[in-house]
C-alpha positions in Angstrom: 131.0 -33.7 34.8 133.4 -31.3 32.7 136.5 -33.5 31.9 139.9 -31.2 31.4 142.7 -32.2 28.4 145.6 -30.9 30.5 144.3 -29.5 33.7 148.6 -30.4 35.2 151.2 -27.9 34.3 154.5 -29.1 36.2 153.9 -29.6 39.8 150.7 -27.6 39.9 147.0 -27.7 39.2 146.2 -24.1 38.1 144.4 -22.8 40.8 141.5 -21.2 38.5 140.6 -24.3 36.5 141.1 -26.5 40.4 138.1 -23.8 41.8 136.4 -24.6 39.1 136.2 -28.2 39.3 135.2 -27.3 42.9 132.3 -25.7 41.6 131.4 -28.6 39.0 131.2 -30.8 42.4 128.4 -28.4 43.7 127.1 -28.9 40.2 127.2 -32.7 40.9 124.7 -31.9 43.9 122.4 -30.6 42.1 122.8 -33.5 39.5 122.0 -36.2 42.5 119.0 -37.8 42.5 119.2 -38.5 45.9 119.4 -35.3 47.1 115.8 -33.7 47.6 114.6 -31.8 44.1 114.3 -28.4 45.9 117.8 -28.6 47.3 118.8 -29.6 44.0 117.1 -26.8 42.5 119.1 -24.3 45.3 122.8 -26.2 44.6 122.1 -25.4 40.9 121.8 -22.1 42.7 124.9 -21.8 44.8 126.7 -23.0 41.6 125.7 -19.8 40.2 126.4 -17.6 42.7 129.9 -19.0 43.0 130.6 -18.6 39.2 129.3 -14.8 39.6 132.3 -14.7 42.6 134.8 -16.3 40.3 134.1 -14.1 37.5 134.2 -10.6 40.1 137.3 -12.2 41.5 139.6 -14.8 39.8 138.5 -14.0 36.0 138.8 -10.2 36.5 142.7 -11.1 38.2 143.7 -12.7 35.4 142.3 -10.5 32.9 144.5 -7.5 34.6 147.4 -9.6 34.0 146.8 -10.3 30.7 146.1 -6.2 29.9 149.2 -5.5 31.6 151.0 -7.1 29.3 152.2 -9.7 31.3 152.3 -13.6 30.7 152.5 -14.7 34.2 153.2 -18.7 33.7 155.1 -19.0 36.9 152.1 -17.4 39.1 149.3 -19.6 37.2 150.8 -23.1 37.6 152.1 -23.0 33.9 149.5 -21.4 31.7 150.2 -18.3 30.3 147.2 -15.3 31.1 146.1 -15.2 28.2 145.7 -19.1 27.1 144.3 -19.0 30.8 141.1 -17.3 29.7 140.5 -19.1 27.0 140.5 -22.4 29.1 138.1 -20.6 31.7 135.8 -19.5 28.9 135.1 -23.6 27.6 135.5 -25.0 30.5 132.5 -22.4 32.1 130.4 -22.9 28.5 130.9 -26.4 29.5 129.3 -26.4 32.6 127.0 -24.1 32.0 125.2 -26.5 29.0 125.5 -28.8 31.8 123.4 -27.0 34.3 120.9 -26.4 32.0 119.9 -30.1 31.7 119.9 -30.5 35.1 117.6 -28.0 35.4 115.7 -28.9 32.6 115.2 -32.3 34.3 114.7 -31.1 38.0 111.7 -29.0 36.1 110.3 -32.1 34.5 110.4 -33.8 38.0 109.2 -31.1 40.2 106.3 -31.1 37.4 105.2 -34.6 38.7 104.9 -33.3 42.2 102.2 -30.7 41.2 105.0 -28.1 40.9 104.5 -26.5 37.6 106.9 -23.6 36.5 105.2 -22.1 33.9 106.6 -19.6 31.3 104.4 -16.5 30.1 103.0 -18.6 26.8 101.4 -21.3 29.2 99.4 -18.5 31.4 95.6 -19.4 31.7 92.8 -17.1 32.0 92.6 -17.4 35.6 96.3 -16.1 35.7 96.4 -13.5 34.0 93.9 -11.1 35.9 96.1 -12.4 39.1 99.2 -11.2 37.2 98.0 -8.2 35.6 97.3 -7.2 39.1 100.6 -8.1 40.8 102.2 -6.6 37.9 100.5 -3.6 38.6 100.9 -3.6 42.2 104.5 -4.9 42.8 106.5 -4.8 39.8 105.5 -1.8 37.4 106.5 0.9 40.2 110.1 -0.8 40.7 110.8 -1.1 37.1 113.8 0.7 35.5 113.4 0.6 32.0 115.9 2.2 29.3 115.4 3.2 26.0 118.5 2.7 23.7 119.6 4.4 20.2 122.8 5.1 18.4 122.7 8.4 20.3 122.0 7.6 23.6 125.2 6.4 25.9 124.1 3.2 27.4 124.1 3.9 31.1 126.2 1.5 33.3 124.7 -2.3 34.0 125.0 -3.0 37.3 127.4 -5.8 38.1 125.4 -9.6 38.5 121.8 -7.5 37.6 119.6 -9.4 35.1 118.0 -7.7 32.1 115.3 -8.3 29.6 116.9 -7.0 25.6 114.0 -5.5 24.0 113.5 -5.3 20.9 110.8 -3.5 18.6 110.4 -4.0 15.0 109.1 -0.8 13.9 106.0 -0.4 11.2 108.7 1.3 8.3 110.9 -1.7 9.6 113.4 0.1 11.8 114.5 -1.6 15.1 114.0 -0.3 18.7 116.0 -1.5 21.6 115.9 -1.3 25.2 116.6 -2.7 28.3 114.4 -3.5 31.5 116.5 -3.8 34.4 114.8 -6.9 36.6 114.6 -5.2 40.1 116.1 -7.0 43.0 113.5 -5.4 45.2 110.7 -8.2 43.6 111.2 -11.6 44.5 112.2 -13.3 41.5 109.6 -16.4 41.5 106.1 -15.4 41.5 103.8 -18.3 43.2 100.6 -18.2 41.4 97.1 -18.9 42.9 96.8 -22.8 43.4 94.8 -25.1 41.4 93.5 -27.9 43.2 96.7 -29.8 44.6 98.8 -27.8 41.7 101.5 -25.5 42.5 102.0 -22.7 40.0 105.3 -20.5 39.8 106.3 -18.1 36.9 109.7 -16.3 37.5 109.5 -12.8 37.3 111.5 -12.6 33.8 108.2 -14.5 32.0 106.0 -12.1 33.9 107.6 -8.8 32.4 107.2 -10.7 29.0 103.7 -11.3 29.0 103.4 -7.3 30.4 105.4 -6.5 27.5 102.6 -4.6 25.6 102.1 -2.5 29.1 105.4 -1.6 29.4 106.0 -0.5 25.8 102.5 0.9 24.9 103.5 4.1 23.8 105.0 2.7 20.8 103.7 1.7 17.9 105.8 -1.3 17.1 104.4 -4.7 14.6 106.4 -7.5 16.9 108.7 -7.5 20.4 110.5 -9.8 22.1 112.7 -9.8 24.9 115.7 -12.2 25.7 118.2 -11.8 29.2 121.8 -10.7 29.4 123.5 -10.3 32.9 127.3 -8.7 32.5 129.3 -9.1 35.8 132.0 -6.5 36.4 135.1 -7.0 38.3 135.1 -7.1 41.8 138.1 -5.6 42.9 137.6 -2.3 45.4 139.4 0.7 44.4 140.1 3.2 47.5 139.7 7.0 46.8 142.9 9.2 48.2 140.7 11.7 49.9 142.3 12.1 53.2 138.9 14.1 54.1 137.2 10.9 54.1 136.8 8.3 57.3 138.1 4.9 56.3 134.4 4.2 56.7 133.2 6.2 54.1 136.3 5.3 51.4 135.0 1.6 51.9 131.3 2.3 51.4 132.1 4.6 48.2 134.2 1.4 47.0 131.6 -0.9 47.4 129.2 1.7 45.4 131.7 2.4 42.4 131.6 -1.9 42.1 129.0 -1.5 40.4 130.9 0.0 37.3 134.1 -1.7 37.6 135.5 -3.0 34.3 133.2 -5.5 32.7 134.5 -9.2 32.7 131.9 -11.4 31.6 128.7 -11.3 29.1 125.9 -13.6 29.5 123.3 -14.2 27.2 120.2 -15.8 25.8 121.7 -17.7 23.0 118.1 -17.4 21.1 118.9 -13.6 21.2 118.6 -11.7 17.6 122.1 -11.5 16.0 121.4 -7.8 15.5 120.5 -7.6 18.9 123.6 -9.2 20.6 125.9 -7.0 18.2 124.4 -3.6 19.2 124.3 -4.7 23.0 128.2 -5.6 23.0 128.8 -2.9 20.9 127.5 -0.5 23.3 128.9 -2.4 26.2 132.3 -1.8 24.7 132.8 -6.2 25.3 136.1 -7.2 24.2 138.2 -10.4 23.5 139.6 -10.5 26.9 136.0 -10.6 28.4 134.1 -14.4 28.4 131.3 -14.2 26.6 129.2 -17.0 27.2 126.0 -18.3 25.3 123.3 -19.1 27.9 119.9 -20.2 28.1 116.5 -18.4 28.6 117.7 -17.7 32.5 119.9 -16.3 34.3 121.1 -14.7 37.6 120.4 -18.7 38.7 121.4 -17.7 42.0 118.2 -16.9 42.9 117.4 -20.4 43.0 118.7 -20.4 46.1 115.7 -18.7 47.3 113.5 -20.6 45.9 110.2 -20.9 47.4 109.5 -24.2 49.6 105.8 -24.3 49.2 105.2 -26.1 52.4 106.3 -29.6 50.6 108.6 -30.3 53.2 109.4 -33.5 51.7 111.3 -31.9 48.7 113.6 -30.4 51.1 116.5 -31.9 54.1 115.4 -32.9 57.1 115.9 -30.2 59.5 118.2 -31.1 62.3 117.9 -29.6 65.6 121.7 -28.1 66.5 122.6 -29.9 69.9 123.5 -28.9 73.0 126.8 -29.4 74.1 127.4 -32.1 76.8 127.8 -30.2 80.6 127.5 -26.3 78.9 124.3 -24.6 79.7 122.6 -21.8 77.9 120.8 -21.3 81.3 124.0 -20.5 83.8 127.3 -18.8 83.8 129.1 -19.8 80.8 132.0 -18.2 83.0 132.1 -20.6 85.7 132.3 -23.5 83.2 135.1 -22.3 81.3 137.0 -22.1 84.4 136.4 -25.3 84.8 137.5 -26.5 81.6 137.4 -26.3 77.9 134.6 -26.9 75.6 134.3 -26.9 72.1 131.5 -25.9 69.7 131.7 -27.9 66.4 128.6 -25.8 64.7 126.1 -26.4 62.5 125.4 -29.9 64.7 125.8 -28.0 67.9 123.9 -24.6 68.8 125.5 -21.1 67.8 123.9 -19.5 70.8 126.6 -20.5 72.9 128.9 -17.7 71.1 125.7 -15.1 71.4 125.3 -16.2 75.2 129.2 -15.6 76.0 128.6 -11.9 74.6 125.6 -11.2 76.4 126.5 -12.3 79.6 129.9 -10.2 79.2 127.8 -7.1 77.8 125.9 -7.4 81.7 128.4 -9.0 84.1 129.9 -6.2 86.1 133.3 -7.9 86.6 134.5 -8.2 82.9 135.9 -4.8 81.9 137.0 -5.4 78.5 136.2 -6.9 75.6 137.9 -7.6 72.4 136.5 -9.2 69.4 138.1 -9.7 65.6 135.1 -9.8 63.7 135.2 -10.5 59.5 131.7 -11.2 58.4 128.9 -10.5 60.0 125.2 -11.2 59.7 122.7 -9.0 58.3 120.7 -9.1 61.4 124.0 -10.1 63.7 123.3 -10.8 67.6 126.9 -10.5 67.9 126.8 -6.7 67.1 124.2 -6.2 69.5 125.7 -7.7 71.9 129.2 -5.9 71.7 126.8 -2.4 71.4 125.2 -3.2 74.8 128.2 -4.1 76.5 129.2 -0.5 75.3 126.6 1.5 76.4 126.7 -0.9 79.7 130.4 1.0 80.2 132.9 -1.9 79.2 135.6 -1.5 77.1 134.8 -2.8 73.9 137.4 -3.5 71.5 136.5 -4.4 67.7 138.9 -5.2 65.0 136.5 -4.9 62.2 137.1 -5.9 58.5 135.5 -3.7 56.0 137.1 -5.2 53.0 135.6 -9.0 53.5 134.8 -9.3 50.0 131.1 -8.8 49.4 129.8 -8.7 52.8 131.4 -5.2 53.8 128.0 -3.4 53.7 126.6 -5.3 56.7 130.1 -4.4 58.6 129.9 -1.0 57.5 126.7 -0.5 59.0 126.7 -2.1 62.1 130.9 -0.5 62.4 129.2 3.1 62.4 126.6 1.9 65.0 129.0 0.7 67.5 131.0 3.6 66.8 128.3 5.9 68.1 128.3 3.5 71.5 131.6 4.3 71.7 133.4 0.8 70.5 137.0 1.1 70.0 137.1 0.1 66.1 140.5 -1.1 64.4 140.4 -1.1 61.1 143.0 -4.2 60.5 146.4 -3.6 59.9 148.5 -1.7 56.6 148.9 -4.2 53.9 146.6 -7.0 56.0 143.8 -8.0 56.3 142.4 -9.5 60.0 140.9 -13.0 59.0 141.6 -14.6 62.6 138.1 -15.5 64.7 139.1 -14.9 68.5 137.9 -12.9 71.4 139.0 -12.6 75.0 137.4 -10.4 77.9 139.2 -9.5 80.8 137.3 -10.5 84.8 137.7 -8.8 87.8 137.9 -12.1 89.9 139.0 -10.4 93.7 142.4 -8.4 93.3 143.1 -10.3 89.9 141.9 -9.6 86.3 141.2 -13.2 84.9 140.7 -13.8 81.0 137.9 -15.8 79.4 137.6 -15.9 75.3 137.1 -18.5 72.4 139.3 -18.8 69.5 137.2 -20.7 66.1 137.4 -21.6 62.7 134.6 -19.7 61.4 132.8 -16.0 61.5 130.5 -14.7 64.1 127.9 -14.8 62.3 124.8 -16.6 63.0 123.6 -16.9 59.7 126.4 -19.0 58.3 127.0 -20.8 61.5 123.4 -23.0 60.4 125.0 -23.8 57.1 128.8 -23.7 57.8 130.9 -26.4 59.6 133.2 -24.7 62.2 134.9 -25.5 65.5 134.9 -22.5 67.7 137.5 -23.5 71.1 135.8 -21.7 74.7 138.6 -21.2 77.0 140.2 -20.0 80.5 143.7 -21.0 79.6 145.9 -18.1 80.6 148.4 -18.5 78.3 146.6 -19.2 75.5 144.4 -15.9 75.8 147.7 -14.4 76.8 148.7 -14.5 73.3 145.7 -13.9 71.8 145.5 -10.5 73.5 149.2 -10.3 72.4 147.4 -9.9 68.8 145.2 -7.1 70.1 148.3 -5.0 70.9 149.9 -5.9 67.5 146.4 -4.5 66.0 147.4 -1.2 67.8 151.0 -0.9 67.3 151.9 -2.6 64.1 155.4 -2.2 63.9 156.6 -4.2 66.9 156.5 -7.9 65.7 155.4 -10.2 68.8 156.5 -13.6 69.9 153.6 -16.2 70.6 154.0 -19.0 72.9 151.0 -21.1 72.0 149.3 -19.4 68.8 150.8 -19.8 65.6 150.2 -16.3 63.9 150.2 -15.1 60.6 152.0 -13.8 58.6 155.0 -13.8 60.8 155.2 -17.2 61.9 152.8 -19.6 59.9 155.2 -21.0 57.6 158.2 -21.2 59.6 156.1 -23.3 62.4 154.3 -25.2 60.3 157.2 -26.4 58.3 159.1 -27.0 61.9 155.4 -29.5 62.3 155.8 -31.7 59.0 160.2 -31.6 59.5 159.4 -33.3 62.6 157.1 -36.0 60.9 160.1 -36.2 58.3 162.6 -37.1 61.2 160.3 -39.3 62.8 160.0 -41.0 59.5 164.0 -41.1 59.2 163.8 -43.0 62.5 162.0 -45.3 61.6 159.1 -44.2 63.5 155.5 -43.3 61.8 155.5 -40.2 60.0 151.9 -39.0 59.9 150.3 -35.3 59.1 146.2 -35.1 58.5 144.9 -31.6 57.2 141.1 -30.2 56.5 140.5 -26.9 54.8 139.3 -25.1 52.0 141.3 -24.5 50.1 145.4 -24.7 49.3 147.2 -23.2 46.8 150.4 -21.7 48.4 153.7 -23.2 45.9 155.7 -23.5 49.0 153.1 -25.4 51.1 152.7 -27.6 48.5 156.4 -27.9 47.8 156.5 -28.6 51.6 153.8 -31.5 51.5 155.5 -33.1 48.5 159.3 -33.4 50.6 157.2 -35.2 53.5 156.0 -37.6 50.9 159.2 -38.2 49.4 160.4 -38.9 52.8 157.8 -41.2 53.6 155.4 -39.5 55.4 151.7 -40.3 55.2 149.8 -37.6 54.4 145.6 -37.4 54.2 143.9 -34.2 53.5 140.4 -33.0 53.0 139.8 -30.0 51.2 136.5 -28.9 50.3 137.6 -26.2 47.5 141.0 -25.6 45.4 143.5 -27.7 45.5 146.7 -27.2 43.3 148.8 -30.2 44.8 148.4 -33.3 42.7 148.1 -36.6 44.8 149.5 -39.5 44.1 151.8 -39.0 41.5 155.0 -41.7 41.9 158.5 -39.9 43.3 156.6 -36.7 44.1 153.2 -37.0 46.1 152.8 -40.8 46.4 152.3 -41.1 49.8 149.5 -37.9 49.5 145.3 -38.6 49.6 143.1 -35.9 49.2 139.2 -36.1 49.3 136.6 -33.6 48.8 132.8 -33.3 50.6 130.4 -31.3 49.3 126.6 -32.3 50.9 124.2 -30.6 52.9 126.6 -28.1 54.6 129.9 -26.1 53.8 132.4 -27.7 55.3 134.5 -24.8 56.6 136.6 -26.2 59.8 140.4 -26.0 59.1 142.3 -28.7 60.6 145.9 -29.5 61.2 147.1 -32.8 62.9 150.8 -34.0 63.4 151.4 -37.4 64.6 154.5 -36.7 66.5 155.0 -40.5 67.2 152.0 -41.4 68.4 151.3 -38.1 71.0 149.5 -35.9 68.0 149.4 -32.0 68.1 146.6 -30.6 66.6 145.8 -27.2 65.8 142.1 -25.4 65.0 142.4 -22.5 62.1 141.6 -19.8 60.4 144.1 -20.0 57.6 143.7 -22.1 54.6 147.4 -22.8 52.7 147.0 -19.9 50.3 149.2 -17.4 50.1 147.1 -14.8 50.9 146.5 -16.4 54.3 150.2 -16.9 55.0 151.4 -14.1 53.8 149.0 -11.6 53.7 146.8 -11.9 56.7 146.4 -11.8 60.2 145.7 -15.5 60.7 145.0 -17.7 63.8 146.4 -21.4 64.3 145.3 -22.6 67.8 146.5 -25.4 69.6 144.0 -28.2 71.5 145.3 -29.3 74.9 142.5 -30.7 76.3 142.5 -34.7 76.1 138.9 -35.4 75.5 138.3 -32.5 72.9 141.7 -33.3 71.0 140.1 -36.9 70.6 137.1 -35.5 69.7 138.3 -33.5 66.9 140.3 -36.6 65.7 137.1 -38.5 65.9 134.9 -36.0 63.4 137.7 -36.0 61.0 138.0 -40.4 60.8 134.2 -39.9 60.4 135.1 -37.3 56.9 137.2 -39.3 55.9 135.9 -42.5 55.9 133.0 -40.7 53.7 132.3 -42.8 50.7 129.0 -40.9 50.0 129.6 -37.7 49.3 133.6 -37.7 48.9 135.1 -37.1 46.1 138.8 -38.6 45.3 140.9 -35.4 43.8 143.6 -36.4 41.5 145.3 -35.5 38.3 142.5 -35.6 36.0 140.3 -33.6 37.9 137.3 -36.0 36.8 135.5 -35.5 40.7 134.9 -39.2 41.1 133.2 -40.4 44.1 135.1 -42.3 46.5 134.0 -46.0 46.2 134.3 -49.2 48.1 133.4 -52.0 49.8 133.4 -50.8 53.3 129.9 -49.7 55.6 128.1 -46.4 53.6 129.1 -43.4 55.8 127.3 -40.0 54.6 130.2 -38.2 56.8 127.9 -34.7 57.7 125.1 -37.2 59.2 127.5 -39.6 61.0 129.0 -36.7 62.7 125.7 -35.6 64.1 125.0 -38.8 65.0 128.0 -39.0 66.9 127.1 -35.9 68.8 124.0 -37.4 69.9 125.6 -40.1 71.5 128.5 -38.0 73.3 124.8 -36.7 74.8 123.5 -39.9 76.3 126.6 -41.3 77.3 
């Protein structure tokens, strides 16, 4: 993988060039052998789609700095904007030469199992009438192709769209250019007519090459050819002033004007004409801030993610069937077993319908009055929405904090936000200055003369799609004074200037850092007393100075400290006088891990809190987070137990330090593939 010079500025690992070498371990997926070759053909995928993300996102941040005038060193971990870009720019050309082998050799290999991706040169005579047709048929009416000249103002790319640069050498030896846009409406790999026990595929890019002379035969030209670009613009939403305008419809026109935001990155075929290239940037109006990165005959490689299965089972994961979870039926009253006790979901490994069932049964039980839900991403086809719509029309009162801004998923919300608000749904639109990333709802039961609360509090999104894929804990509960506080959060939704006080929740941004530093203090005095001083963190990501700064005094002090974070991580482990006393692993496998985690030994009695915040400062500081705390005995153990079983991964964890080199963890001990183990434990929680 992608080795850094000087990835360690002062205390700090930059937090662009840390998400990047996240992203070179979902490269190192793809790169494993032992995962299945389609998988490995989708991670090379997800790799992609991430990079697109960073570019919309971090790249496009930075590149505002650096326009502004502004050096920033303090902000970036000791790199100044500018130098900043540069270090993205190889460090992305890098990996990207990188990712091309790997595809190269998953191609070679998928080639031995009868899976033959062809390019347009290597069409036979029996494929061509079968593309001519589907060419006809599917793609021709969907194209959108442009015709360029020194006159003409090249219209605006759409941000992350692939495009075939035409060009046309003329008979008096004058160059034509032009652009076909690839439509997203066509899948992108074609599978061709089998041959025998042969799998054919041609991607959709080779297929517009061989229709070339179709496309084009109006002109008279003596050669063509046609190489991809893809330009990705920068992500940030802009929000019109018209005070005509529901917040609804600002957000929707935001998302629309994304598509021309300021270019930030260039990709091309690097076999692309010189001429070419130069009239395409020219017209683009690229510039040295932009990364501009040489590529090869593909891009868009997102779309590997999609790409087709063919049936051959083998080349793929074994499906696993989610579990149920021990004494909590899909078939009774969810109700009546909360009140009981708690129960926790720890999805993918256990079923997501629990979450739908809760809804439905509160959308048609005649004692719950109210409902209220923080929702942040949603499915495209979301049973959650559903759900809250019928418990609308069914005369409840259905409260919604809805996010529209949760970066590139806000046209699902959108849509489904206008359909509950024709039910009737009470939407919030988050709070001035925040945005609502906390995953809780509670209802409110007539039970007799007394209204009795019911909710779950989790880690993750509703959102049924991600719940297969994502590892989350979501917390069902009847404790009073946890959902006490929780509706506490509702009000605050309302009436944003009065600050609450929580008993039990730890809430950003008004309490997160104050409570959580009180948390690691204490390990510090126990540690001064000569007692064990132990704190254990999983998340995504952290990048927050001062929760870093705050790790690094427990280590000094002696605390021991293990983390697991899947993503960024700008805290350097390890380093003597500083963060000696500080592991950090990293698992990327089969599913995102996506749980947030934080355990406090407090001498030997731990406290241990399920999340929605990651330490960044966004989610300190600029969100409406949720920190729960775990009371019950059996589910606090069984939380500890699923995070001994990550970290004792020596599979697919990675050990993060200084150099940033992704190693995998390696020793002597039993092989423990941590995402497997952990469903393995679930099935045996169910016979025992």
């Amino acid at each position: 993988m992608t080795k850094l010079e000087s990835p360690v500025h002062n205390s700090y690992i930059n937090r662009e060039i840390s998400w990047l070498q996240f992203n070179a371990r979902v490269l190192q997926e793809a790169e494993d052998e032992t995962v299945p070759l389609i998988e490995r053909l989708r991670f090379l995928g997800i790799f992609s789609n991430n990079l697109d993300e960073f570019f919309k996102v971090r790249y496009a941040t930075v590149k505002r700095i650096v326009e502004a005038g502004k050096g920033a060193k303090n902000e970036l971990g000791g790199i100044r904007a500018k130098e900043l870009l540069e270090i993205i720019t190889q460090i992305v050309i890098d990996q990207q030469s990188e990712s091309l082998d790997i595809l190269y050799d998953i191609v070679k290999k998928l080639k031995k199992e009868n899976i033959h991706i062809i390019n347009e040169a290597q069409i036979d005579d029996a494929q061509r009438d079968f593309i001519k047709e589907y060419f006809l048929k599917e793609v021709s009416p969907a194209l959108v192709t442009i015709i360029l000249n020194d006159e003409v103002v090249l219209p605006n790319l759409k941000d992350s769209g692939a495009y075939l640069a035409v060009k046309m050498l003329m008979p008096d030896d004058t160059k034509q250019f032009a652009l076909i846009e690839i439509p997203k409406s066509v899948n992108r790999f074609v599978v061709l007519p089998k041959q025998g026990e042969k799998f054919f595929i041609i991607a959709v890019d080779d297929l517009l090459r061989h229709c070339l002379s179709d496309i084009f035969n109006i002109f008279d030209y003596k050669s063509i050819s046609a190489h991809m670009i893809k330009i990705t613009r920068d992500g940030e939403l802009d929000f019109e002033s018209d005070l005509s305008k529901s917040f609804i419809d600002k957000i929707s026109d935001s998302v629309k004007h994304r598509e021309v935001g300021e270019p930030v990155r260039f990709v091309y075929d690097k076999t692309i004409d010189k001429d070419t290239l130069e009239f395409l940037m020219s017209k683009m109006g690229i510039d040295e801030t932009d990364s501009v990165i040489p590529g090869g005959r593909y891009h868009n490689r997102r779309d590997y993610m999609g790409f087709p299965s063919l049936g051959r089972t083998d080349l793929l994961y074994d499906k696993i069937e989610a579990l149920p979870i021990k004494g909590l039926s899909l078939q009774t009253s969810i109700f009546e077993a909360i009140a009981k006790k708690d129960y926790l979901l720890h999805a993918p490994y256990q079923t997501f319908s629990y979450v739908v069932k809760f809804l439905r049964e509160a959308a048609l039980d005649p004692k719950v009055k109210t409902i209220k839900i923080t929702i942040y991403r949603l499915a495209e086809i979301s049973h959650i929405a559903s759900s809250l719509i019928n418990a609308a029309i069914n005369g409840k009162t259905v409260t919604v904090s809805i996010e529209l801004r949760a970066r590139f998923d806000e046209q699902a919300n959108i849509n489904y936000a206008k359909q509950m608000e024709e039910v009737g749904v009470h939407l919030i639109f988050g709070v001035t200055g925040l945005k609502v990333h906390s995953k809780m709802c509670v209802i409110e039961r007539e039970e007799g003369k007394k209204f009795h609360r019911y909710g779950f509090i989790s880690t993750g999104n509703f959102n049924e799609s991600t719940a297969k894929i994502y590892t989350d804990y979501t917390l069902f509960t009847a404790n009073q004074k946890i959902l006490k506080d929780v509706d506490k959060i509702f009000g605050f939704f309302e009436t944003n200037y009065k600050i609450n006080k929580y008993k039990h929740l730890i809430v950003s941004p008004h309490y997160t850092k104050r409570e959580v530093f009180k948390l690691i203090d204490n390990e510090i005095e126990n540690v001064s007393l000569g007692k064990e001083g132990l704190i254990r963190l999983k998340m995504n990501s952290i990048s927050s100075y001062d929760m870093v700064d705050k790790l690094y005094e427990a280590s000094r002090a002696g605390v021991k400290i293990q983390m697991i974070v899947r993503g960024l991580c700008c805290l350097i482990p390890g380093v003597p006088g500083m963060s000696e006393n500080i592991e950090v692993i990293s698992v990327v496998d089969k599913f995102l891990e996506h749980s947030r985690i934080y355990i406090f030994g407090n001498n030997g009695n731990p406290k241990l809190y399920i999340s929605s915040a990651d330490w960044m400062t966004r989610n300190i500081e600029n969100r409406v987070e949720v920190s729960c705390p775990i009371y019950d005995k059996e589910i606090k153990q069984e939380i500890i137990d699923t995070f001994n079983i990550c970290w004792k991964d020596n599979v697919k964890a990675r050990v993060l330090s200084d150099s940033q080199e992704n190693n995998y963890r390696v020793n002597d001990n039993e092989k423990i593939r941590s995402q497997y183990a952990i469903y393995d434990y679930y099935l045996k929680k169910l016979k025992d």
